[in-house]
N, C-alpha and C positions, 0 to 999 in steps of 0.2 A: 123570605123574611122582610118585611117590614124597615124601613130604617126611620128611625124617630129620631135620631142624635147623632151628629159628624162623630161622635163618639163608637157608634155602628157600623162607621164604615173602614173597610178591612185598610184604605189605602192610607187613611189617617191614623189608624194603631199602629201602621211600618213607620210612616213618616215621622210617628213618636217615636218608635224605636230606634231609628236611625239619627234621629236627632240626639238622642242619648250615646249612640256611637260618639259622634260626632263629640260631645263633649270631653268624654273619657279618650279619643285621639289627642284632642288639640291640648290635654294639662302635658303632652312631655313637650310641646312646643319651646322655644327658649322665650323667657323671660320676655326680652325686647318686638317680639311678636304679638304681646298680647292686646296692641292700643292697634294692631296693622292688619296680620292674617289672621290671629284666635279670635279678632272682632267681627270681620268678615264673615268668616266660615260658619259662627255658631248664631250669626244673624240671618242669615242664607240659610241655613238649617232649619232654626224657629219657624222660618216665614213660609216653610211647605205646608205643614198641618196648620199652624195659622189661618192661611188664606183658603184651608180647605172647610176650616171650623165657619171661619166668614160665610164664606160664600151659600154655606149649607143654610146657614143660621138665617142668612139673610128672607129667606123664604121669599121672594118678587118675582122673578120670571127666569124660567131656567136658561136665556141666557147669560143672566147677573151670576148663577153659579157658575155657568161654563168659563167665564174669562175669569172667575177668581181661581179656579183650576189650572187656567193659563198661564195666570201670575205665579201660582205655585209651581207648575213645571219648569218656570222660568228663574225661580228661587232655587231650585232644584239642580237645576244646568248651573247655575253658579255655583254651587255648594261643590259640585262634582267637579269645578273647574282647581275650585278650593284646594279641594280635597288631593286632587291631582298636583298643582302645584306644591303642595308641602311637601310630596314624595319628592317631585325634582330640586327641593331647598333641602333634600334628607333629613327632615322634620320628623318622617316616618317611611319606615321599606315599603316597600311593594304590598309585601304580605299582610301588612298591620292593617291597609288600607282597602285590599282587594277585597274584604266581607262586608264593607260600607260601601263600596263600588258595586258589587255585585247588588244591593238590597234599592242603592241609587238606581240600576236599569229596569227593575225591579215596578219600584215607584213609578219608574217615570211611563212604564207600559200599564199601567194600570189607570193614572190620570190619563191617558190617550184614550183609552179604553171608555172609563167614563165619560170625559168630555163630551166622543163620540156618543156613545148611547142616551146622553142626553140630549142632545141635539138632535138628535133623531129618534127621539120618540114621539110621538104626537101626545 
């Protein structure tokens, strides 16, 4: 298949989806969170399919894609830092968490993945 549109590609329909996690986690956050972690996390979040939308869109040399995939793994790593931290501020259990964790390693072997194959492809 073809990919015409970051819209095509399977790593940015998770990284939407996850990002929609992400929201619906951080509204039982308390209140006094919202200017501190719920701004972090769901800006960390955005910034995975964002930079994967960019980088696609940008169409110049695949490796202008490859570091904006970089940037996104690295929005990625933070979101999961995020994510992880609200458990240990019991913001959310383990479990609330573990199906956004899980789609987080997820994500992040699939940007490795591409990265790679773009870089090495001729």
């Amino acid at each position: 298949m073809k990919v015409e549109s970051h819209r095509d590609l399977i790593v940015w329909q998770k990284s939407m989806d996850m990002v929609v996690q992400i929201y619906q986690l951080s509204r039982s956050f308390p209140h006094t969170e919202i200017y501190r972690l719920t701004s972090q996390l769901t800006r960390a979040a955005a910034s995975v399919p964002a930079n994967i939308a960019e980088g696609h869109a940008r169409g110049t040399t695949k490796n202008d894609f490859a570091h904006f995939l970089s940037i996104a793994k690295g929005s990625l790593m933070e979101t999961e830092t995020f994510l992880m931290l609200a458990v240990r501020l019991n913001y959310l259990t383990s479990e609330q968490a573990n199906p956004t964790l899980s789609l987080i390693i997820e994500i992040s072997k699939m940007l490795t993945s591409l990265r790679y194959r773009i870089l090495n492809t001729p």
